[in-house]
Legacy VTK file of the C-alpha trace (Angstrom):
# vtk DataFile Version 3.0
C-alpha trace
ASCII
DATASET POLYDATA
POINTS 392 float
-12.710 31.622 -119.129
-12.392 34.380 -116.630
-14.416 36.920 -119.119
-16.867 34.628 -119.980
-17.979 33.914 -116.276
-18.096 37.671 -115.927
-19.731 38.570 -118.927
-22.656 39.769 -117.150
-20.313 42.771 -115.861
-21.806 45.547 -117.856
-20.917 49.271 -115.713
-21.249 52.151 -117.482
-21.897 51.236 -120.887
-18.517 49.340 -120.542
-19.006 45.606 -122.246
-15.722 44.303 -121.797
-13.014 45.720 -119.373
-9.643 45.081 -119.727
-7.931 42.984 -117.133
-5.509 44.446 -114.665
-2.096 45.108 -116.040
-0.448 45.680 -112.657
-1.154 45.876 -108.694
-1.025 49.558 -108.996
-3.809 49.036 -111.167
-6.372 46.817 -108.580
-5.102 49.112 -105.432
-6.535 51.956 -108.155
-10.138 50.295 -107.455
-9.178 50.054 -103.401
-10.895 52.918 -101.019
-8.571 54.274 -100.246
-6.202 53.839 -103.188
-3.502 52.404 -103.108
-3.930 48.614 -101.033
-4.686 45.540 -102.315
-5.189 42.015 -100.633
-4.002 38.514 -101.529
-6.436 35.792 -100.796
-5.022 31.934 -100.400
-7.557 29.310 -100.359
-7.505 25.481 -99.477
-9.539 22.971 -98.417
-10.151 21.441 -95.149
-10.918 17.467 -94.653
-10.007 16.143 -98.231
-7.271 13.621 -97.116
-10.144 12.047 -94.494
-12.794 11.773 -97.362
-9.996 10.810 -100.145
-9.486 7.587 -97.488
-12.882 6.563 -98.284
-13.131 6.795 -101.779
-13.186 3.009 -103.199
-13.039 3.403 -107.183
-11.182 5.187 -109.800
-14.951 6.401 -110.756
-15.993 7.816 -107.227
-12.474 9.639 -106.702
-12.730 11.039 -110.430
-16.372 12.150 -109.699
-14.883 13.701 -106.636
-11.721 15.617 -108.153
-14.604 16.654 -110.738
-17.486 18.087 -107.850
-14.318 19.727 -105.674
-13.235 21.656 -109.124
-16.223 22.950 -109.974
-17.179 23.751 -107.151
-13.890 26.326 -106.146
-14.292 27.779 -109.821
-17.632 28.562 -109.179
-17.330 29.762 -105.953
-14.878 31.976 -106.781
-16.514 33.290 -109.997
-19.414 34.068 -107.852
-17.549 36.112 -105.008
-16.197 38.088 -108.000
-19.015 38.895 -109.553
-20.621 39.490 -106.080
-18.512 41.981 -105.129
-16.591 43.610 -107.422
-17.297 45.981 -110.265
-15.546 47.210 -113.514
-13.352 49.702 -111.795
-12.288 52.890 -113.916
-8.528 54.050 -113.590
-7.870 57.375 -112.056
-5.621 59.569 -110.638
-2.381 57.080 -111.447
0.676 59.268 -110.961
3.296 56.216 -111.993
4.856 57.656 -115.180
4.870 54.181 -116.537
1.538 54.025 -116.071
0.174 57.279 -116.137
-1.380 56.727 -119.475
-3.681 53.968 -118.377
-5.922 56.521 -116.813
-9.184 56.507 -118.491
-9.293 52.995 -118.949
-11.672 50.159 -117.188
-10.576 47.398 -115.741
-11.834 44.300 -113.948
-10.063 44.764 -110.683
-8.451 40.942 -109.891
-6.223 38.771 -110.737
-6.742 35.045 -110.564
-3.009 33.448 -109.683
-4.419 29.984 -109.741
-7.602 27.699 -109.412
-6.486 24.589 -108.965
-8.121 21.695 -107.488
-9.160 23.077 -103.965
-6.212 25.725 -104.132
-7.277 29.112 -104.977
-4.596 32.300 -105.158
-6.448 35.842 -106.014
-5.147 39.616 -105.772
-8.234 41.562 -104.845
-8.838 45.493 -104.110
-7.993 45.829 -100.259
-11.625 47.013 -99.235
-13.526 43.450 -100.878
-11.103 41.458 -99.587
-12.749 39.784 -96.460
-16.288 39.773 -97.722
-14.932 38.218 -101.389
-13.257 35.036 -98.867
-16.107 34.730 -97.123
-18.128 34.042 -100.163
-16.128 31.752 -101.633
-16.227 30.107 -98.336
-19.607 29.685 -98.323
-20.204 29.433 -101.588
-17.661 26.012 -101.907
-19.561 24.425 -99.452
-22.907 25.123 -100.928
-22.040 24.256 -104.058
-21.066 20.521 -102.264
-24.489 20.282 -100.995
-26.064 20.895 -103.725
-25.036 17.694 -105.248
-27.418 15.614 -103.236
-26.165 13.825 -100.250
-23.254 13.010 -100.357
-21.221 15.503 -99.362
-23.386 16.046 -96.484
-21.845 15.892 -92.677
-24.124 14.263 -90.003
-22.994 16.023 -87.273
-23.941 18.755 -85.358
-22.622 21.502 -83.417
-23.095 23.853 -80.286
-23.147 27.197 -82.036
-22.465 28.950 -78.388
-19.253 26.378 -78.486
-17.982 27.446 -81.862
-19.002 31.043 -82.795
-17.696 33.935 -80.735
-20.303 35.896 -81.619
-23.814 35.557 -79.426
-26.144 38.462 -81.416
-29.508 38.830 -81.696
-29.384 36.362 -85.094
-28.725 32.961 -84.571
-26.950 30.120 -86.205
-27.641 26.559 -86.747
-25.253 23.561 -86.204
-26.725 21.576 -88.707
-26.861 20.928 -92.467
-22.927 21.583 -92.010
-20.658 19.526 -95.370
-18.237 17.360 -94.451
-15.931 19.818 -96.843
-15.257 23.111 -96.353
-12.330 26.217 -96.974
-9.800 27.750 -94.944
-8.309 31.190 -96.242
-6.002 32.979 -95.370
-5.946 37.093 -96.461
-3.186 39.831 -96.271
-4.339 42.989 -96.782
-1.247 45.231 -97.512
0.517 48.327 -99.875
0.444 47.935 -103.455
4.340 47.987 -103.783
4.671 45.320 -100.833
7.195 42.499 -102.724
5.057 39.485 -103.840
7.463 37.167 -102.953
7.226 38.202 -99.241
3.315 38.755 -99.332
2.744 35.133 -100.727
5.239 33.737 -97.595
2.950 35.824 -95.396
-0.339 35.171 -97.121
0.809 31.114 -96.164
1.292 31.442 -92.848
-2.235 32.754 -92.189
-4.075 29.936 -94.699
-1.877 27.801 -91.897
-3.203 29.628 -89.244
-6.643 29.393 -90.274
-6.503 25.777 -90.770
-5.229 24.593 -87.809
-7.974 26.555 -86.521
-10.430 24.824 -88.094
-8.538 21.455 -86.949
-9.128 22.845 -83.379
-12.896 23.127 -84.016
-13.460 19.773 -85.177
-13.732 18.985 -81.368
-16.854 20.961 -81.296
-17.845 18.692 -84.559
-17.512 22.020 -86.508
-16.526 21.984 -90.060
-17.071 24.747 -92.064
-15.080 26.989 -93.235
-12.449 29.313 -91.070
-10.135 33.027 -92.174
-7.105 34.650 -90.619
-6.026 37.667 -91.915
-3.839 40.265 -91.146
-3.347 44.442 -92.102
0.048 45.178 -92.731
0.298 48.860 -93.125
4.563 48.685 -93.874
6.778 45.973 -94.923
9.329 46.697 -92.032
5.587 45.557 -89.797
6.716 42.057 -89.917
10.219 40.724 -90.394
9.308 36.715 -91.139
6.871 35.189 -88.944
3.095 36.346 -88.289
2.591 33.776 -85.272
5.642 35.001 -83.415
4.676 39.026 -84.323
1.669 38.296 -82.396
2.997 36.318 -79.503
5.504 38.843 -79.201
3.654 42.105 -79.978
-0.163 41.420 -79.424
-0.035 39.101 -76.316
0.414 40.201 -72.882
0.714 38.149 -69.573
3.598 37.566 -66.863
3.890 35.593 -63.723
0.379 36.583 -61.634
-1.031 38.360 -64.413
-4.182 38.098 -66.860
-3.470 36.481 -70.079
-4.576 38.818 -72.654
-4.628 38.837 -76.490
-5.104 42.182 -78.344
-6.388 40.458 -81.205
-9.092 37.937 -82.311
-8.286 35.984 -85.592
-8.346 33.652 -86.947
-12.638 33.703 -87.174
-14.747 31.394 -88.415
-17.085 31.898 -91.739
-19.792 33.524 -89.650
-17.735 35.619 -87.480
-16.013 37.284 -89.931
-19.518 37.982 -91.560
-20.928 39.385 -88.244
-17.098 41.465 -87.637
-17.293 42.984 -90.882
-21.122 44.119 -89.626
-19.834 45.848 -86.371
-17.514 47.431 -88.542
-19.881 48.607 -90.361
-22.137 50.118 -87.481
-18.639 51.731 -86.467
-18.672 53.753 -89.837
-22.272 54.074 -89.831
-22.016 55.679 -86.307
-19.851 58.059 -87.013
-17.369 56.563 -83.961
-14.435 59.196 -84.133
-11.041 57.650 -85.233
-9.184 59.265 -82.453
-11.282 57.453 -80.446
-10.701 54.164 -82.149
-7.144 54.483 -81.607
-7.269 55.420 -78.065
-9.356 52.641 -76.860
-6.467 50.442 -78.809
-3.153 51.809 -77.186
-5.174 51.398 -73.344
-5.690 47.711 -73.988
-1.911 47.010 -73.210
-2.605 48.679 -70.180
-4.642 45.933 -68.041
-8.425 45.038 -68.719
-10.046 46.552 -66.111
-8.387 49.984 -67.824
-9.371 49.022 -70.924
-13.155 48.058 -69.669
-13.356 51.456 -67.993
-12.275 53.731 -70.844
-13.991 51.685 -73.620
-17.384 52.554 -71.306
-16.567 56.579 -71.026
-15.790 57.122 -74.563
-19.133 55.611 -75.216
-21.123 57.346 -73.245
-19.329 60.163 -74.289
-20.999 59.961 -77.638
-23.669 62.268 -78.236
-25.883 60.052 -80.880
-27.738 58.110 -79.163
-28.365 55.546 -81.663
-24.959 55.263 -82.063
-24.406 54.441 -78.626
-27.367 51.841 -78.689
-25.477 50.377 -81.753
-22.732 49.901 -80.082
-24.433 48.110 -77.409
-25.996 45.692 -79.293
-23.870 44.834 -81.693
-20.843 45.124 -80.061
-21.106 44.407 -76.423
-23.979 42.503 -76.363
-23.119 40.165 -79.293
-19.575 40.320 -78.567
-18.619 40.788 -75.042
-20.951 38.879 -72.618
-18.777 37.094 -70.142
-19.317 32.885 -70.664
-20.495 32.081 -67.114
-23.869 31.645 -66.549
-26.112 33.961 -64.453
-23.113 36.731 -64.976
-24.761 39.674 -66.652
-22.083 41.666 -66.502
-20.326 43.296 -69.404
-16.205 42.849 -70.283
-16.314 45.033 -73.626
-14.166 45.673 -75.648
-12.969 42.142 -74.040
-13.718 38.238 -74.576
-13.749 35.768 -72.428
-11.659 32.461 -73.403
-11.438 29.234 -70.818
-8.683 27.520 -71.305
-7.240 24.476 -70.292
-4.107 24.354 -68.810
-2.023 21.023 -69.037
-5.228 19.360 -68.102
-5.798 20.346 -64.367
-6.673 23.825 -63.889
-9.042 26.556 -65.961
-7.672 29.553 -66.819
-9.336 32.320 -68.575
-8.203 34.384 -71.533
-9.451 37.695 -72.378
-8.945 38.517 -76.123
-10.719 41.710 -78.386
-12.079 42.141 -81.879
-11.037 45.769 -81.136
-7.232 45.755 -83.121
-9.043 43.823 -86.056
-11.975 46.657 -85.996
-9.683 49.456 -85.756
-7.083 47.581 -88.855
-10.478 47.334 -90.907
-11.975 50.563 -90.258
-10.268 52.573 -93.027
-11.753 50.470 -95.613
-15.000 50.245 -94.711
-17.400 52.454 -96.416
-20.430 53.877 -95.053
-23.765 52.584 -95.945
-25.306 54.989 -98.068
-28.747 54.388 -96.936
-27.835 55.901 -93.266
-28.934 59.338 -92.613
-26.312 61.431 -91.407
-26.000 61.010 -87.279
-25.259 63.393 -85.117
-21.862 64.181 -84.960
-20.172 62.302 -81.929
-18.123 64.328 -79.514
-14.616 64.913 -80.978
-12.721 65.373 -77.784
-12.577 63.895 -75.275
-9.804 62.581 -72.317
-8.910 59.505 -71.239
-9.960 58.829 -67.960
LINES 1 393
392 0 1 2 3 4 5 6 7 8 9 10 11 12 13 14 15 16 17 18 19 20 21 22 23 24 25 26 27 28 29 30 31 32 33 34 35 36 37 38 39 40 41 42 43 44 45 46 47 48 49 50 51 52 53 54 55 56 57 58 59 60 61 62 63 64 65 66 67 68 69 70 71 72 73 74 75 76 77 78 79 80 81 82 83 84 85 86 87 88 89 90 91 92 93 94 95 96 97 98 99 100 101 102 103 104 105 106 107 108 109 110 111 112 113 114 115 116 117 118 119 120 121 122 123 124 125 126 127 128 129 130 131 132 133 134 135 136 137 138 139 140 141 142 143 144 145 146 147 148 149 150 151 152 153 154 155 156 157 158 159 160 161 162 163 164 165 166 167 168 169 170 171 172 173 174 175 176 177 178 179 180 181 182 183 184 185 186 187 188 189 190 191 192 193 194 195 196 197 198 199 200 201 202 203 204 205 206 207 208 209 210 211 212 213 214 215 216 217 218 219 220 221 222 223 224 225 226 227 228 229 230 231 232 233 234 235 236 237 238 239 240 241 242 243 244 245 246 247 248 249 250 251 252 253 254 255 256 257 258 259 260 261 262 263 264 265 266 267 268 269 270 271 272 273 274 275 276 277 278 279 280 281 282 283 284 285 286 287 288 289 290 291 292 293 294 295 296 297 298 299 300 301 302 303 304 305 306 307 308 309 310 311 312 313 314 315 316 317 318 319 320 321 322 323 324 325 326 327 328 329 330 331 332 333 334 335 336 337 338 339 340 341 342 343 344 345 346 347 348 349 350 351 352 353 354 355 356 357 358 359 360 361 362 363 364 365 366 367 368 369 370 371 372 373 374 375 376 377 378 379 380 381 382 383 384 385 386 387 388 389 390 391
């Protein structure tokens, strides 16, 4: 089934690549080598609309529509973004002779129902979820009406993002995907990467649940970049409380990361990642600005701004303007055109009497995603950006 949906995969004179014989073998395909990512899919909504079904006909139509439409969603976000991947450079004596040979880089665990389990190369990870979230609920609408939501939502309300492009609340299905996606070494234990993989599909559903206030239903990812096993011991939620979270009596609350994201978040994150590469934004950097957000966020603010302006491109420092700070960072008052970056601004309601703001980044999930990012091929090289600099 798998080969036949991929048929039209035709690289190099290569009609039909083998499938992937181990996870040394997809992390092979991963820039760099060496990673791969587990993807766990589910749907969102189903028990609500399952209420409503009235006949043994309607619910079998519906098991039918919701199956083909995660096969073919996920067919399609293969196809979309993976090639036939050639093995190279495997040093595993066990496996040393597979060099030479092409693969297709997955491997489907399960499509069931609205459950989907894939291993993916680390570097297609986030923009193959994304398409199967869209893609599911397009594939609903396409079957006429009936999967069709009639509610609408505040985009400003929903989506962290406020670029230059714009996104309507409307047209939304009543169906949609949560995923959750753990990008991680090739030798991690699957056992412990599946537990892992489940608590973010968790995470990003209950984030989805939360969004239903704002009548939002689409589709909503969490993942995470685990760069050692020894990272994590059990429990994702209480890593970041613990780790990524920092407030005290009299003190800001703030969060040094961002996820989960909605659909078109994580499409417009994986684009300011992008302008990252494409600008040429020096590592060092990136890691700097990340250790100084534990220190406060007017520290943070401040040394974000210098290393910026420390960059000689100027297009890179206009790139970073727009589609970071600008689309990114504007604080959510009204008539306040002042800039937080690398921060968000989060109101909060505490216990129902008083607002309290949260200030949370996309800067840990840029800096996690930044090594697997490649840069576009149609940008001319920039100037080099300053090296060194200090902090201030």
């Amino acid at each position: 089934m798998v080969k036949n949906q991929l048929e039209n995969h035709y690289y190099h004179g290569v009609k039909q690549p083998e499938e992937a014989r181990s996870l040394i073998e997809i992390g092979n395909a991963t820039n760099p080598h060496g990673f791969i990512a587990y993807i766990y899919a589910d749907g969102n909504n189903m028990g609500g609309y399952i209420q409503k079904i009235q006949t043994p006909q309607e619910y079998q139509q519906f098991s039918k529509d919701i199956f083909d439409a995660t096969e073919k969603s996920v067919y399609k976000a293969l196809a979309k973004h993976l090639h036939p991947h050639q093995l190279k450079n495997i040093k595993d004596q066990d496996k040393v002779q597979r060099n030479g040979h092409w693969i297709h880089p997955f491997e489907i665990l399960t499509i069931g129902g609205d459950d989907v389990m894939l291993i993916v190369p680390a570097d297609k990870a986030l923009a193959i979820a994304k398409t199967i979230g869209e893609e599911f609920e397009k594939q609903l609408l396409n079957k006429g009406t009936l999967y069709e939501s009639d509610k609408t939502y505040n985009s400003q309300l929903v989506h962290r993002y406020q670029g230059e492009k714009t996104i309507s609340g409307e047209e939304q299905c009543k169906l949609s995907m949560s995923i959750g996606v753990l990008i991680t070494a090739e030798d991690t234990p699957i056992y412990y990467a599946e537990k892992l993989t489940s608590q973010l599909l968790k995470s990003a559903k209950k984030y989805a649940k939360d969004l239903k206030k704002h009548n939002y239903y689409g589709g909503t990812v969490d993942f995470l970049v685990m760069k050692a096993v020894t990272m994590i011991s059990s429990n994702i939620a209480e890593f970041r409380s613990q780790g990524l979270i920092k407030s005290g009596q009299g003190k800001q609350k703030l969060k040094l990361y961002a996820a989960p994201y909605t659909l078109y978040e994580l499409g417009e994150l994986l684009e300011t990642a992008q302008v990252l590469k494409d600008a040429e934004f020096p590592r060092s950097q990136l890691y700097q600005i990340r250790s100084l957000l534990e220190r406060g966020k007017q520290t943070a603010i401040l040394n974000y701004r210098y290393f910026r302006l420390r960059l000689t491109n100027k297009n890179a420092q206009n790139l970073l303007k727009t589609q970071f700070e600008d689309a990114w960072c504007k604080p959510k008052q009204q008539n306040n055109n002042g800039n937080l970056a690398p921060w968000m601004s989060l109101k909060e309601d505490k216990e129902g009497s008083q607002e309290k703001v949260t200030y949370e980044t996309i800067w840990l999930d840029l800096v996690d995603l930044y090594p697997f990012i490649k840069k576009s091929q149609n940008t001319s090289n920039p100037s080099k950006t300053q090296q060194q600099t200090s902090s201030t």
